[in-house]
N, C-alpha and C positions, 0 to 999 in steps of 0.2 A: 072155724072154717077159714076165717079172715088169716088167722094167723099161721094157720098151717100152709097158706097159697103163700104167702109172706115169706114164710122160712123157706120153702120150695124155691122162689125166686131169687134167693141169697144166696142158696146154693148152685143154682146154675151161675151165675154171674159170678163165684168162684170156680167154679168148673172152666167157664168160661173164660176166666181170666189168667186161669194155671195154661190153659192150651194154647193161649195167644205166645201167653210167657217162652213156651217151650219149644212153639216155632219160632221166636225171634232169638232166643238161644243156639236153636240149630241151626238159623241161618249166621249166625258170629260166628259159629266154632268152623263153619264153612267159608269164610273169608275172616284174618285175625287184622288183617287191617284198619277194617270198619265194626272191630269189635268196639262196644258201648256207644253205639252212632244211635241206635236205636232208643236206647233206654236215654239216652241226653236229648233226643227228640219229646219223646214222651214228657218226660220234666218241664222243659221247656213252656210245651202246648199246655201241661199241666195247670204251671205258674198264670200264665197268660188266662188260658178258662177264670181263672179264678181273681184274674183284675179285672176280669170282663162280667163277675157274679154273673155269671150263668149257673143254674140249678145244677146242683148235685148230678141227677141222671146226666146230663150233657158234659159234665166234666169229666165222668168215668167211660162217657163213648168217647170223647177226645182224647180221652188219655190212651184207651186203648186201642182206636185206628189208628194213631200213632206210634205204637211200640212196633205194631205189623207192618208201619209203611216201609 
C-alpha cells in the first residue's frame, strides 16, 4: 500500500512538473526576448537550494516556482 501511494505521488509531481514546463514554454514562445529567462532562473535557485542543503522536497518546489515566476 506504502508503495503504491509512493509511486502515485511520483507521478503527479511528474505530471506536475511536465505542466509547469509547458506554461513556462508557452509563455517564451510568447515573448522570444526573454526566451530562457525562465529556465536560467530555475538553475540558478536550483544551484543555490542546494549550497543551502535544503531537503530534496524543498529544492524541487524551488526549482519549480521558479521556472513559473
Amino acid at each position: 500500500m506504502e508503495t503504491e501511494r509512493q509511486q502515485n505521488i511520483e507521478r503527479l509531481k511528474k505530471s506536475l512538473g511536465a505542466t509547469i514546463n509547458a506554461m513556462a514554454v508557452t509563455v517564451e514562445t510568447r515573448d522570444p526576448y526573454t526566451a530562457g529567462h525562465q529556465r536560467r532562473v530555475a538553475d540558478l535557485a536550483l544551484a543555490i537550494s542546494v549550497e543551502m542543503n535544503l531537503k530534496r522536497e524543498q529544492i524541487d518546489s524551488i526549482r519549480m516556482a521558479s521556472i513559473d515566476s
